[in-house]
PAZAGU-293706 format. One line per 10 residues: their letters; for each residue z, x, y of N, C-alpha, C, O. Coordinates in steps of 0.1 Angstrom, whole numbers. Example, Ala and Ser with C-alpha at 12.3 -4.5 7.8 and 13.67 -1.06 7.14 Angstrom:
<martis>
AS	78/132/-57/78/123/-45/78/132/-33/85/142/-33  71/128/-22/71/137/-11/79/129/0/80/134/11 .
</martis>
This chain:
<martis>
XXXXXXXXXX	406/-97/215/409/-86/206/422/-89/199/431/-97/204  424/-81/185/437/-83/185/438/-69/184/431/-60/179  457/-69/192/458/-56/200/473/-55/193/477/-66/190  479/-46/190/489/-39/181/500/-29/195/496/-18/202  511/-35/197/516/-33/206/526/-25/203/537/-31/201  526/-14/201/540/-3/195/552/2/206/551/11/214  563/-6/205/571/-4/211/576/-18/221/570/-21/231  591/-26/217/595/-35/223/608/-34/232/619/-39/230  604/-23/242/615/-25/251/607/-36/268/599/-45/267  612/-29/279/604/-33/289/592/-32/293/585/-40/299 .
XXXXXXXXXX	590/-17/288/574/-19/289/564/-23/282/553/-24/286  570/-26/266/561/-28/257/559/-40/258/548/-44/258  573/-52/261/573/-69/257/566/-72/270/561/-83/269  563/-65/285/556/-68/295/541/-71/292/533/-80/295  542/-58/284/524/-55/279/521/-68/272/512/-75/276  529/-70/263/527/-82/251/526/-93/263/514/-97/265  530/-95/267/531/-108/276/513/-110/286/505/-119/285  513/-99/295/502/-103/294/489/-97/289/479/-97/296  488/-93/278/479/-93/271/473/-108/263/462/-112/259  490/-115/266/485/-128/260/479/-137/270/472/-147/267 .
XXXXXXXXXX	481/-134/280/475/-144/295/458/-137/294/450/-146/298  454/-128/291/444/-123/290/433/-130/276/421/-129/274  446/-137/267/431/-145/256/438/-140/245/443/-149/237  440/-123/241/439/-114/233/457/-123/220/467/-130/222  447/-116/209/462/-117/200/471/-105/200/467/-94/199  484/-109/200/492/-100/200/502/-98/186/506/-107/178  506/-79/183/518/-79/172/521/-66/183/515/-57/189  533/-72/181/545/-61/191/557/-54/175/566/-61/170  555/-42/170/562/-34/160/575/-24/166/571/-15/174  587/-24/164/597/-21/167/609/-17/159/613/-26/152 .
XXXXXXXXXX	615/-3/158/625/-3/149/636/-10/146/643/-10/135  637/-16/158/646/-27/163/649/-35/160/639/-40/154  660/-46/159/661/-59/154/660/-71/165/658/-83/163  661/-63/177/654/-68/186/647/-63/198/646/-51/198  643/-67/206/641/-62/222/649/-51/229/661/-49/227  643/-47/234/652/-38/246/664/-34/244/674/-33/252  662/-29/227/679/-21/227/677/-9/225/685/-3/218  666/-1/231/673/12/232/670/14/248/675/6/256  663/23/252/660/26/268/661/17/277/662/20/289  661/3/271/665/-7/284/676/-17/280/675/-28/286 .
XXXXXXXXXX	686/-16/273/694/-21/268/705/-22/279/710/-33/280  710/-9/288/718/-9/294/718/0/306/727/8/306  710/-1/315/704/4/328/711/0/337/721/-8/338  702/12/348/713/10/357/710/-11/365/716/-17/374  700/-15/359/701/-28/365/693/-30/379/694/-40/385  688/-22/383/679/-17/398/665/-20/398/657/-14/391  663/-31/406/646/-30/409/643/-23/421/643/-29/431  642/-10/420/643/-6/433/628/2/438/626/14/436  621/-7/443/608/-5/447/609/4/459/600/11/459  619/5/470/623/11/479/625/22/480/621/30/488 .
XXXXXXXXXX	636/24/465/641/36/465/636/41/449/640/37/438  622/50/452/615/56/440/610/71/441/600/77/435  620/76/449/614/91/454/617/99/441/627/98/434  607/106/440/604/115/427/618/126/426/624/128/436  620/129/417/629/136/417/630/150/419/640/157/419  611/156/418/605/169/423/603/166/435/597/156/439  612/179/445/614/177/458/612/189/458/609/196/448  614/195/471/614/212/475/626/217/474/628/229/472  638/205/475/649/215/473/656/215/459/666/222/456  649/207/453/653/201/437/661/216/435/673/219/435 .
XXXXXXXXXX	646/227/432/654/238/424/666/248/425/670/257/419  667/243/435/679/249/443/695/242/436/704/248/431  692/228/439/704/217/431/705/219/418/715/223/414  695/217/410/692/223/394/702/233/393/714/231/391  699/241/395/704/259/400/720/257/399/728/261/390  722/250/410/738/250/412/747/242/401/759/244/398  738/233/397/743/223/391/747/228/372/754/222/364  741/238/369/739/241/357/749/245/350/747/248/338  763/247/354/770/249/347/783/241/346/792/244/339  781/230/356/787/216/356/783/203/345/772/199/343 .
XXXXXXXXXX	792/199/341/793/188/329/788/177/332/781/170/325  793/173/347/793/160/352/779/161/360/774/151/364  774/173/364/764/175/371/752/159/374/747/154/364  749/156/383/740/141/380/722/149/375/711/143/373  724/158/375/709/167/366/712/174/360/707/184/365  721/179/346/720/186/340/710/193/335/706/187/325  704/203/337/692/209/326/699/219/322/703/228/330  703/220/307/709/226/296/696/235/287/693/231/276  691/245/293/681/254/285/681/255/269/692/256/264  667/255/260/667/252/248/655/256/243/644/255/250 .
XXXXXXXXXX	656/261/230/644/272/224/638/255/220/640/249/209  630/249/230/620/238/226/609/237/239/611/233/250  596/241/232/585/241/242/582/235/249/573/238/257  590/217/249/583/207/254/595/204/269/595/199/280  605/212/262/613/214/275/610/221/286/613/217/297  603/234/283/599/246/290/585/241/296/580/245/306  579/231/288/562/228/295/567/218/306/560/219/316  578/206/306/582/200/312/586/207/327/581/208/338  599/213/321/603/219/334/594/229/338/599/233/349  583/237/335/575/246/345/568/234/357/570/235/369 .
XXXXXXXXXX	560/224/349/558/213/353/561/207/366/555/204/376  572/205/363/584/202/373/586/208/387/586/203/398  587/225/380/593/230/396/571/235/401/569/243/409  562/229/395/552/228/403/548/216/414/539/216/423  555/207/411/556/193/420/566/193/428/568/183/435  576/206/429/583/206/438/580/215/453/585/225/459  569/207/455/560/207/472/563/196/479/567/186/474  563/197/494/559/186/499/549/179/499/550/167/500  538/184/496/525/180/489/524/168/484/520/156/486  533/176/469/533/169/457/542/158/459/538/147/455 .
XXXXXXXXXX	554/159/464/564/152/471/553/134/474/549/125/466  552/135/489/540/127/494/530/122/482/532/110/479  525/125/479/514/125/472/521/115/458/516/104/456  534/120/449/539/112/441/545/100/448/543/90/441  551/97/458/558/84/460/548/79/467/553/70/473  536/80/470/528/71/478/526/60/463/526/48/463  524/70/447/519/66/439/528/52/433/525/41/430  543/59/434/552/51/431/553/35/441/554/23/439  554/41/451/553/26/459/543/20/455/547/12/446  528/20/457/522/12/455/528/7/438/530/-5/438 .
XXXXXXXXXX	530/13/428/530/6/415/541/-7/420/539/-19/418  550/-1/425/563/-6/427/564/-18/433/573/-26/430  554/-21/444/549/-32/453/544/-41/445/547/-53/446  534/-34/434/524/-46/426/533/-52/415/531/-64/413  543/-43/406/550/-49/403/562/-57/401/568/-63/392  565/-54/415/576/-65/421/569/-77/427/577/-85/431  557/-81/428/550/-91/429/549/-99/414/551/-111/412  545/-91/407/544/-93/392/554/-104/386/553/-115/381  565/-93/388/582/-100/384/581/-112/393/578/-122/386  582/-113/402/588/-124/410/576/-136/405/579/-147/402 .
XXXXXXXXXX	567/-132/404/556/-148/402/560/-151/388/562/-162/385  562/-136/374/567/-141/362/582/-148/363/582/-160/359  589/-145/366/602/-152/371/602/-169/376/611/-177/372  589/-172/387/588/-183/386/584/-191/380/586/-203/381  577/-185/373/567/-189/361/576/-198/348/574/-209/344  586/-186/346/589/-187/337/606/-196/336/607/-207/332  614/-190/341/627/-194/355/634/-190/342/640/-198/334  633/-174/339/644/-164/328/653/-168/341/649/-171/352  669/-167/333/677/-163/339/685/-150/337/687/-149/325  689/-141/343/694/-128/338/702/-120/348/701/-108/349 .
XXXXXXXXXX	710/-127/354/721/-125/365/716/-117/378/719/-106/382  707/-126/383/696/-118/391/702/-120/406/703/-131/412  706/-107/413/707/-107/425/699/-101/439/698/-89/443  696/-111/444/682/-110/451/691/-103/469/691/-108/480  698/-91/466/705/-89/484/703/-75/482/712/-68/487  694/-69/477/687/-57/485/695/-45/475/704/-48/467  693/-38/476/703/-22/476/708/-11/488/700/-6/496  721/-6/488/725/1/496/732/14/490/740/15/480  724/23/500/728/35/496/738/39/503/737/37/515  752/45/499/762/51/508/763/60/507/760/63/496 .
XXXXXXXXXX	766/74/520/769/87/519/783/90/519/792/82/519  783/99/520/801/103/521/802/115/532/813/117/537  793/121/536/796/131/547/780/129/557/769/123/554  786/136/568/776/134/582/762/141/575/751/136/578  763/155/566/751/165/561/739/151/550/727/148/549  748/147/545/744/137/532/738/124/544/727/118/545  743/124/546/740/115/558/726/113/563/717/105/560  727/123/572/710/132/582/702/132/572/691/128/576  703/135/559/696/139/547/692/127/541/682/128/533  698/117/542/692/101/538/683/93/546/674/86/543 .
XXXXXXXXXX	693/100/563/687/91/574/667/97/571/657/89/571  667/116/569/653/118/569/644/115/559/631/116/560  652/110/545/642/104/531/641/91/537/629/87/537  649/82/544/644/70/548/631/67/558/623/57/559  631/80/566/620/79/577/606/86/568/595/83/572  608/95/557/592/96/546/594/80/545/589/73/553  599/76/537/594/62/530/591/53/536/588/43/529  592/51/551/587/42/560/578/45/564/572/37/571  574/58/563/555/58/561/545/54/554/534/52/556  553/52/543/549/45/535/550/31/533/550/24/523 .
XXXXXXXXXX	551/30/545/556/11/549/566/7/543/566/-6/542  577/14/537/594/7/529/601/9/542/603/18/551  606/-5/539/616/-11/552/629/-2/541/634/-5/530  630/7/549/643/13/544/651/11/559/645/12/570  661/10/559/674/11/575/684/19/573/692/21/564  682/26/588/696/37/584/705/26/590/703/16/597  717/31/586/728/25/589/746/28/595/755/34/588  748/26/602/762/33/605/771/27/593/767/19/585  785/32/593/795/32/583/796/19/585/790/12/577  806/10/599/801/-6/600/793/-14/593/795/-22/583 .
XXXXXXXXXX	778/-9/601/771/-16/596/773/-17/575/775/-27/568  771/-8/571/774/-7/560/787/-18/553/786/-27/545  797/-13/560/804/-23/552/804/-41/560/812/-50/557  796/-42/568/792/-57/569/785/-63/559/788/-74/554  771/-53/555/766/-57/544/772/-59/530/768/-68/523  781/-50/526/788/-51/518/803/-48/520/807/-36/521  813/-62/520/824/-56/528/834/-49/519/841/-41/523  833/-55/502/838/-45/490/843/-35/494/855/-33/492  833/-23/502/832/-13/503/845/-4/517/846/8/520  852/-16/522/862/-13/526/876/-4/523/883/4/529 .
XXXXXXXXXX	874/-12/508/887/-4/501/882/12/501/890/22/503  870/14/500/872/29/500/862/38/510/856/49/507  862/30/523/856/35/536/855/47/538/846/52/545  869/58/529/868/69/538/861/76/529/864/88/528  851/69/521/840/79/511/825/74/519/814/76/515  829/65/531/815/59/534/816/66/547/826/65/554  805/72/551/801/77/565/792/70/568/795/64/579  778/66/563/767/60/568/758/52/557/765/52/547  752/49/555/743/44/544/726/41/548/722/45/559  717/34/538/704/32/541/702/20/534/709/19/524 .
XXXXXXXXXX	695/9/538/695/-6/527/681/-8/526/673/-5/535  679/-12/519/667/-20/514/666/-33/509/667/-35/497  664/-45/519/668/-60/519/659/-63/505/663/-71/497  646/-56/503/639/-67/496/639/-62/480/634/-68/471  649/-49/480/651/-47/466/663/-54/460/671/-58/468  665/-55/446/671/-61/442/676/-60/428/672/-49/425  684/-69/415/690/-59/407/691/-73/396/688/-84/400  695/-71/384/696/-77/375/695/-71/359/690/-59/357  700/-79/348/700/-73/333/687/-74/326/681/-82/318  686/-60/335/670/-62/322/670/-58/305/661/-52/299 .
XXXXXXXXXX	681/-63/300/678/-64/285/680/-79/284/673/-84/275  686/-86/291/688/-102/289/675/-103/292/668/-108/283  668/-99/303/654/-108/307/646/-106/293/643/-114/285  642/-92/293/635/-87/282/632/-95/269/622/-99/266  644/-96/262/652/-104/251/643/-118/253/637/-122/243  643/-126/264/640/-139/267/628/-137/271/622/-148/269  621/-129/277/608/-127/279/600/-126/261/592/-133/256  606/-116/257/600/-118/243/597/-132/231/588/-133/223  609/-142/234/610/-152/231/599/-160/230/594/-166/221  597/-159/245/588/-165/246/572/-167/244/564/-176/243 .
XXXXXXXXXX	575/-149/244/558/-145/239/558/-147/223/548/-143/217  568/-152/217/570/-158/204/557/-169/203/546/-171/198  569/-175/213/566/-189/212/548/-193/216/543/-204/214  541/-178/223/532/-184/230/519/-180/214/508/-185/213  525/-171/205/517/-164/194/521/-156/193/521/-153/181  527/-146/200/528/-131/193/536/-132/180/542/-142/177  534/-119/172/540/-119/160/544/-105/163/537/-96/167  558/-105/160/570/-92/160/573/-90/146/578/-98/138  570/-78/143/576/-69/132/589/-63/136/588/-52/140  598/-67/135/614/-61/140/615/-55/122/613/-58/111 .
XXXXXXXXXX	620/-44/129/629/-32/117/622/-25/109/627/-20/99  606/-24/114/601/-12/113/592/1/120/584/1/129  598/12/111/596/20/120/579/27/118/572/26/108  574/35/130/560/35/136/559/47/128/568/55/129  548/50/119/548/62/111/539/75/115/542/86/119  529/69/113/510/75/121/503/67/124/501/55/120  497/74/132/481/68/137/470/71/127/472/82/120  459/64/125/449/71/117/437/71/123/430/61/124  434/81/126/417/85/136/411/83/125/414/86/114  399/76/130/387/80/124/372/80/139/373/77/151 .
XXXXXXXXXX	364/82/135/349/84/143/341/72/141/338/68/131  338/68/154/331/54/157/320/54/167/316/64/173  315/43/168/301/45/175/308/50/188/298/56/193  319/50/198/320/51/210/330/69/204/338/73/212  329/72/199/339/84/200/349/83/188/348/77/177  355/88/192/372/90/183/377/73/182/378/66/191  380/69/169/388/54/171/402/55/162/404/62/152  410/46/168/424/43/158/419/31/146/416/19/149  418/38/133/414/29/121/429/20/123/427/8/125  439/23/122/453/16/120/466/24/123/464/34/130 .
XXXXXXXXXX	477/22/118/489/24/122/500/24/110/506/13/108  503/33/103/511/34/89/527/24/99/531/27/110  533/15/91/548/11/95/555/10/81/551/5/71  568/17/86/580/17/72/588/3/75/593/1/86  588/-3/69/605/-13/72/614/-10/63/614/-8/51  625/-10/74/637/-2/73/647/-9/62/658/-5/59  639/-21/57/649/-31/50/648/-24/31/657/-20/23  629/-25/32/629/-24/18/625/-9/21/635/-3/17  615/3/27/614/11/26/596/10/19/593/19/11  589/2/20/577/-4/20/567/4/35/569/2/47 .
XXXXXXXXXX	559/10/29/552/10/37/538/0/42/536/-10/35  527/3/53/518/-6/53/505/-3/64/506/4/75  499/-6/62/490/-3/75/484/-14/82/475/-22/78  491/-14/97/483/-24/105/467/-22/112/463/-11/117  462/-31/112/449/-28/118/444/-37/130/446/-49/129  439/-33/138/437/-40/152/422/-33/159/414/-24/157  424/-43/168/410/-38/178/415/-26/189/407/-17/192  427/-27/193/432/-21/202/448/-14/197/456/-20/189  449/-4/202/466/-1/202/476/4/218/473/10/228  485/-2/215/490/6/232/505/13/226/515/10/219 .
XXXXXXXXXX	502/21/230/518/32/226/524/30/238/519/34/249  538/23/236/549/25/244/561/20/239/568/10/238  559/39/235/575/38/231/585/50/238/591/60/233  583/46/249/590/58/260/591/73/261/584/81/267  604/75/251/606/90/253/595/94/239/590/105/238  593/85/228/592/93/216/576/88/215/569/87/205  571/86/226/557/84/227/547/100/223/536/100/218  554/111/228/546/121/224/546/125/210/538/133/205  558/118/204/552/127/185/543/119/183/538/121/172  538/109/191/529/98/178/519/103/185/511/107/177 .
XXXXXXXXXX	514/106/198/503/109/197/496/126/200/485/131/205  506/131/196/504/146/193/498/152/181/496/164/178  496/141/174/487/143/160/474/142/160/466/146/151  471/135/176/457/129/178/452/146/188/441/150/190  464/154/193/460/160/204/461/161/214/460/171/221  466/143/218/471/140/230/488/148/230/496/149/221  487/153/246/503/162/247/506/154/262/507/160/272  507/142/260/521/136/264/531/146/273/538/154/268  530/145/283/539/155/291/553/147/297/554/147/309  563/140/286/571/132/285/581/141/282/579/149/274 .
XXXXXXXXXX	595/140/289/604/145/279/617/137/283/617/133/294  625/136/278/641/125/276/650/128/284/657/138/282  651/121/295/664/125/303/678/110/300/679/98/299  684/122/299/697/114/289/704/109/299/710/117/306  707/93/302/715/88/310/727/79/304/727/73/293  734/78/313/749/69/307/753/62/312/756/67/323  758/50/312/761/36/320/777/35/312/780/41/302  786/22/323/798/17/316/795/2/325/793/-1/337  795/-6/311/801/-18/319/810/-25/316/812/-32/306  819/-25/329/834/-33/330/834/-44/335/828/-47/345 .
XXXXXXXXXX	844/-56/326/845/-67/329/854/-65/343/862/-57/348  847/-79/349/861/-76/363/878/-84/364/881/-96/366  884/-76/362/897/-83/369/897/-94/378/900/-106/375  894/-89/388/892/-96/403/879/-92/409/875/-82/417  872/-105/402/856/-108/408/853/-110/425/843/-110/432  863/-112/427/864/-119/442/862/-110/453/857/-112/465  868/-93/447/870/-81/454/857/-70/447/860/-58/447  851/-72/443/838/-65/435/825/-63/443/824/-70/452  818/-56/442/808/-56/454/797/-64/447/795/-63/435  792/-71/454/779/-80/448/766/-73/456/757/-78/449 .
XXXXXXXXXX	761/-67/464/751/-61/467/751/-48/458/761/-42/455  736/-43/453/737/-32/443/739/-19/453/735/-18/464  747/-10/446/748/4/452/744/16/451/750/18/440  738/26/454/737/38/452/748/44/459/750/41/471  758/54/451/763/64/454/757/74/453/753/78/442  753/83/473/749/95/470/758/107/465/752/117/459  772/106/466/781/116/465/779/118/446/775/129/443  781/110/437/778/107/425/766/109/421/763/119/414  753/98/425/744/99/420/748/90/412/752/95/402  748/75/413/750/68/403/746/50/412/747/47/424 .
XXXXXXXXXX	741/42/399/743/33/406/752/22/401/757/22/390  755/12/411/766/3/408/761/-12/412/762/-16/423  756/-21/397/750/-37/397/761/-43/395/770/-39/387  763/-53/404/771/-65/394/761/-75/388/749/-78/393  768/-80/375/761/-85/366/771/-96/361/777/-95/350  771/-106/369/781/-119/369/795/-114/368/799/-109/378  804/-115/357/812/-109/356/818/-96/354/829/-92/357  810/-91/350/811/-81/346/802/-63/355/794/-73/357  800/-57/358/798/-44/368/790/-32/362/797/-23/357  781/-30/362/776/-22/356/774/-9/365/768/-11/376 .
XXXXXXXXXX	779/4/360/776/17/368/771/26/356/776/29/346  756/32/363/753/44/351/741/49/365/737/44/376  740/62/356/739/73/361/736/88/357/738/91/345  733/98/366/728/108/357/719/110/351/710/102/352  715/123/340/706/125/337/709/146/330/711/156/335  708/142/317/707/153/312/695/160/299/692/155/288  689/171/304/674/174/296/682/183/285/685/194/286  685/171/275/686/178/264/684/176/245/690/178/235  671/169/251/661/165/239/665/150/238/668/142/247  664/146/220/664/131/213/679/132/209/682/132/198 .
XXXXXXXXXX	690/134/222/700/134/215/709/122/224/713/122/236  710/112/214/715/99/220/732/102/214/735/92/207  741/109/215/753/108/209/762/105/224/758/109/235  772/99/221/784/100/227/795/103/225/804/97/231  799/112/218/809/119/214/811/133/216/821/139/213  797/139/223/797/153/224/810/159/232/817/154/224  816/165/238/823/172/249/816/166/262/822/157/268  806/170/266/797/170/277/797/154/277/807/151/283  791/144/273/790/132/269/804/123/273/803/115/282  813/125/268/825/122/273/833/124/285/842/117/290 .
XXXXXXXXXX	826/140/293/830/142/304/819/131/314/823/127/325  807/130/309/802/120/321/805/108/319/808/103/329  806/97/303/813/85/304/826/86/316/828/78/325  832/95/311/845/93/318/847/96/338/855/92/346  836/104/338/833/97/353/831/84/361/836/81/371  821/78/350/817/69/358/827/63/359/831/58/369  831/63/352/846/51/351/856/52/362/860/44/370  859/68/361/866/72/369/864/70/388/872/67/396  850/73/391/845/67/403/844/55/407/844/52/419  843/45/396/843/32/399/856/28/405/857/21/415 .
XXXXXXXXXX	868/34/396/881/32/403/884/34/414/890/27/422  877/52/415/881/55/429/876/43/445/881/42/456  863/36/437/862/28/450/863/17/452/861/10/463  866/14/441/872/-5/439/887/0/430/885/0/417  899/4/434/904/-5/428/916/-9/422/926/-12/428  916/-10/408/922/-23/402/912/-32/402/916/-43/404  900/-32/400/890/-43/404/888/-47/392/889/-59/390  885/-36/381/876/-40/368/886/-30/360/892/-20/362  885/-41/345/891/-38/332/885/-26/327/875/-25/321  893/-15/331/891/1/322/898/3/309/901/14/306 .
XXXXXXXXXX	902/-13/298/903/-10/287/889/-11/278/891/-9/266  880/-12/280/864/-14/276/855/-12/283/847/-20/287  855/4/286/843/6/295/829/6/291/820/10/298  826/-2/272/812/-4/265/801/9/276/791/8/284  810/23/268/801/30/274/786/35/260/787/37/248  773/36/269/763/37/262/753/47/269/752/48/281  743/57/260/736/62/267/719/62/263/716/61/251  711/63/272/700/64/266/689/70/274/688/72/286  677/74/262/667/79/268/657/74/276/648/66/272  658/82/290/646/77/300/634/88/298/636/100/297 .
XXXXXXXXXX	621/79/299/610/90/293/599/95/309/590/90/316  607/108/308/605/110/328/592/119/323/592/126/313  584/117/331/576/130/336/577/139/349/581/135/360  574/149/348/570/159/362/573/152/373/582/154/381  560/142/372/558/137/389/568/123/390/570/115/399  575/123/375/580/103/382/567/96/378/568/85/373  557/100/379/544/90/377/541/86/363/534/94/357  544/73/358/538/70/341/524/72/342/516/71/351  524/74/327/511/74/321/506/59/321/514/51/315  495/55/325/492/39/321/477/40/319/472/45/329 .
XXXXXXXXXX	468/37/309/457/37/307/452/40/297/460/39/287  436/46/293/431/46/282/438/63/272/442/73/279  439/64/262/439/76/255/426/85/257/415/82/254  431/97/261/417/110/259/414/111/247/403/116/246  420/108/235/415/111/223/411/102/214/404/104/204  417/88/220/408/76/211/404/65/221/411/62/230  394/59/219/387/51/225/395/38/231/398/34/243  400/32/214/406/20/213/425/26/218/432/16/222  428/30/219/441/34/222/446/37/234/441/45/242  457/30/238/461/27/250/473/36/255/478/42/245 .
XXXXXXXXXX	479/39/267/492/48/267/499/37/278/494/36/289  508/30/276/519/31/286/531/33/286/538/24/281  538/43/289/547/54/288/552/62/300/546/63/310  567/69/298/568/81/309/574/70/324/573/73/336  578/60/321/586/57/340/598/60/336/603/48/334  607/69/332/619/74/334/625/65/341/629/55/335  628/65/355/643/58/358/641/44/359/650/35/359  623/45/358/622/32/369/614/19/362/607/10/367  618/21/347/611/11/341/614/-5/337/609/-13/329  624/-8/348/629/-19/350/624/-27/360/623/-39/362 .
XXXXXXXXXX	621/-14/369/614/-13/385/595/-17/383/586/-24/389  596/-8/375/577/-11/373/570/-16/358/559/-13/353  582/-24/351/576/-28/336/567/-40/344/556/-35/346  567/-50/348/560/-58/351/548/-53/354/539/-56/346  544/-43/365/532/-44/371/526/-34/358/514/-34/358  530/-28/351/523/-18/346/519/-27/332/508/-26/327  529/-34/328/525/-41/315/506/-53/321/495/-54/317  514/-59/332/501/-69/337/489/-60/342/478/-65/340  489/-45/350/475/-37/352/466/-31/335/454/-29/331  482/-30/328/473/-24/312/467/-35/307/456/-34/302 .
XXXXXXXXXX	473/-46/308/463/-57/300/448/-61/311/438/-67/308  451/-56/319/434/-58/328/426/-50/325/414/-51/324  436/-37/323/425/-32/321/417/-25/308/407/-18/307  427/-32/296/425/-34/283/415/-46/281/409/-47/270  413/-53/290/402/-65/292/386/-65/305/379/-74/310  386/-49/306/374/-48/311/376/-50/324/365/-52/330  388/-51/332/389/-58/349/393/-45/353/395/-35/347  395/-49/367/400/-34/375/415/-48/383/414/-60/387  425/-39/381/436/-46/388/437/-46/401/428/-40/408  447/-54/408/440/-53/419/455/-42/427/464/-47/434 .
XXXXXXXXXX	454/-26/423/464/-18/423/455/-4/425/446/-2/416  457/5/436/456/15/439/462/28/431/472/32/438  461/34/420/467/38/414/459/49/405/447/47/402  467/61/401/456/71/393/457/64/377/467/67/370  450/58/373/452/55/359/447/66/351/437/73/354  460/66/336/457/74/329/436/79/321/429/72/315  435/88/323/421/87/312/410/80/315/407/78/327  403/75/308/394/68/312/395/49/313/391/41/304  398/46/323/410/37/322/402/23/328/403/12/323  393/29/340/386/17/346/375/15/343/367/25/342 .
XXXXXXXXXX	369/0/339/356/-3/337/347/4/346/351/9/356  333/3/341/320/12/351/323/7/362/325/15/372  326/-9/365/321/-17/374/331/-9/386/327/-3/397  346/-10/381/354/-8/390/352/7/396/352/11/407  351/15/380/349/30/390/338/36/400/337/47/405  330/22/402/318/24/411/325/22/423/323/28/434  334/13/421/340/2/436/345/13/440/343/15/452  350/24/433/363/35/440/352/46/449/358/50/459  342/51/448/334/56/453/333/55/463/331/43/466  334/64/475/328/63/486/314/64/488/307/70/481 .
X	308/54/501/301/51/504/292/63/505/280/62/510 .
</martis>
């Protein structure tokens, strides 16, 4: 087929990639001039297959609640006369069950498993380099309550077979001894040896390269206009795809056998014309990364701070911390009031626990949109409303964590296979063959 790939950050250049291991021709369209510069441009740097607990819990609305009239808050939800906010968050506080709880991170692990197999075989495949540090992630608490409360999310997810470890304060700073200088914010922690951390806009960027080199053809700098339905022998089909380029202001229509929409947060205007409602909405996150002073004293294992809510990569020289999360639409500014009070956190927390460590005259602060759903669970699979049209979309935090496996299960199953992944795929997603296999006997 040739398949029309809308959208070139992590999830889309994954798709492209193997779509091409699959036979298929590829055009990957992007407003961009390149790769992964907006939603994956500057992340928190986390492959964290371990640590993927949904963020609807039972006591979520409680924290929401408290949190709402704090700036720095790590969940802002800022209320707003916009429906998609209100369908989101009803949404939301419905998956905040234990039920739903269980029921979502069984979903996440598994993706999370298959595509951290994914990465690691592409990685050897390929030997990107992208400051990749393979020593796990650790979570630190700061009090005994925060503590108990880690030690009991660690023992859910080891039901789910994730080697998560509780840890005493010691142990903690054995694993990472950095964490001395500011011990008296460490009570206890939780690690996870087999997760791990790196720049996924460098890999991206060089992953795309390559799918250059293997055939794909990239339209960089224009932007995705409409879809155009028309009726085909199997149902509803996408005739093509209107694109502007941003250079001359030309428009055009591409035409293909297939399409896959992923373009994160802004995946629901494009196919809300079709009918499809996308239950996607933008949570606004913010990173700084500082060069280091004194690399020698820097923590090289990745961190979660629970007291913050933030995480902390090193990335060769340089330290990346971002964090947070605010629902308050397609608004990418940093200059707001609010915006400036959370850049200026991170910064400020990083000091508090390293430092002198890293140069706070360039904290290259940046923010951008993660495209969360309800459950944490992306959309991956066929469109309800067109035949030929694909969705992969909606992993909010964790699309660094699960672009591999999701990009390699959509191209399987854009080619008639069933992956070899336990997973609710979007719509009508699996061949006959496979949806027979799922049947009980």
């Amino acid at each position: 087929m040739k398949v029309i790939v809308l959208g070139a950050g992590i999830i889309g250049i994954h798709t492209a990639w193997y779509l091409l291991d699959q036979g298929h021709d590829v055009v990957v369209v992007d407003r961009q001039p390149d790769a992964a510069l907006e939603t994956s441009f500057a992340n928190g740097a986390q492959i964290s297959v371990c640590f993927c607990e949904p963020w609807a819990n039972a006591g979520a609305p409680f924290k929401v609640a408290k949190w709402l009239l704090k700036d720095d808050a790590p969940l802002l939800f800022r209320p707003r006369l916009d429906p998609a906010q209100w369908r989101w968050g009803l949404s939301f506080l419905g998956q905040c069950t234990t039920a739903a709880f269980e029921r979502n991170v069984e979903q996440l692990v598994r993706l999370g498993r298959y595509s951290h197999e994914s990465l690691q075989s592409l990685v050897a495949d390929t030997g990107i380099e992208y400051n990749r540090l393979q020593k796990g992630i650790l979570h630190f608490f700061g009090s005994e309550a925060d503590f108990e409360a880690g030690a009991q999310g660690a023992e859910i997810m080891r039901r789910h077979g994730v080697d998560r470890r509780v840890l005493s304060r010691d142990e903690v700073l054995a694993i990472e001894p950095a964490l001395r200088s500011a011990q008296h914010a460490v009570f206890g922690g939780t690690y996870t040896p087999s997760d791990e951390s790196g720049d996924a806009r460098v890999f991206t960027q060089a992953l795309a390269k390559l799918a250059e080199k293997r055939g794909a053809q990239f339209l960089w700098n224009h932007d995705i206009v409409t879809l155009q339905p028309q009726g085909g022998a199997q149902g509803n089909e996408i005739a093509g795809v209107q694109i502007r380029s941003r250079e001359t202001g030309q428009t055009q229509w591409l035409k293909g056998d297939a399409y896959v929409v992923a373009l994160a947060s802004y995946a629901p205007a494009l196919t809300k014309s079709l009918g499809e409602h996308l239950n996607i909405y933008p949570a606004k996150g913010y990173s700084a990364t500082l060069r280091l002073k004194k690399p020698e004293q820097a923590s090289t294992v990745s961190l979660l701070d629970d007291a913050r809510k933030i995480a902390i990569s090193r990335l060769g020289d340089f330290v990346r911390i971002a964090g947070t999360a605010e629902l308050v639409g397609l608004d990418t500014s940093l200059d707001s009031p609010t915006s400036k009070v959370r850049c200026e956190s991170l910064v400020r927390r990083y000091e508090e626990l390293f430092p002198g460590v890293a140069d706070l005259s360039e904290p290259n602060f940046w923010t951008g949109l993660r495209p969360s759903t309800p459950t944490n669970v992306p959309y991956i699979g066929r469109s309800q409303k067109a035949s030929n049209l694909w969705i992969n979309a909606g992993h909010g935090t964790l699309g660094w964590t699960h672009g591999a496996g999701s990009g390699r299960a959509l191209a399987e199953l854009m080619s008639g296979k069933r992956p070899e992944l336990e997973f609710g795929f979007y719509g009508d997603a699996l061949p006959a063959h496979a949806v027979r296999s799922l049947q009980p006997a």
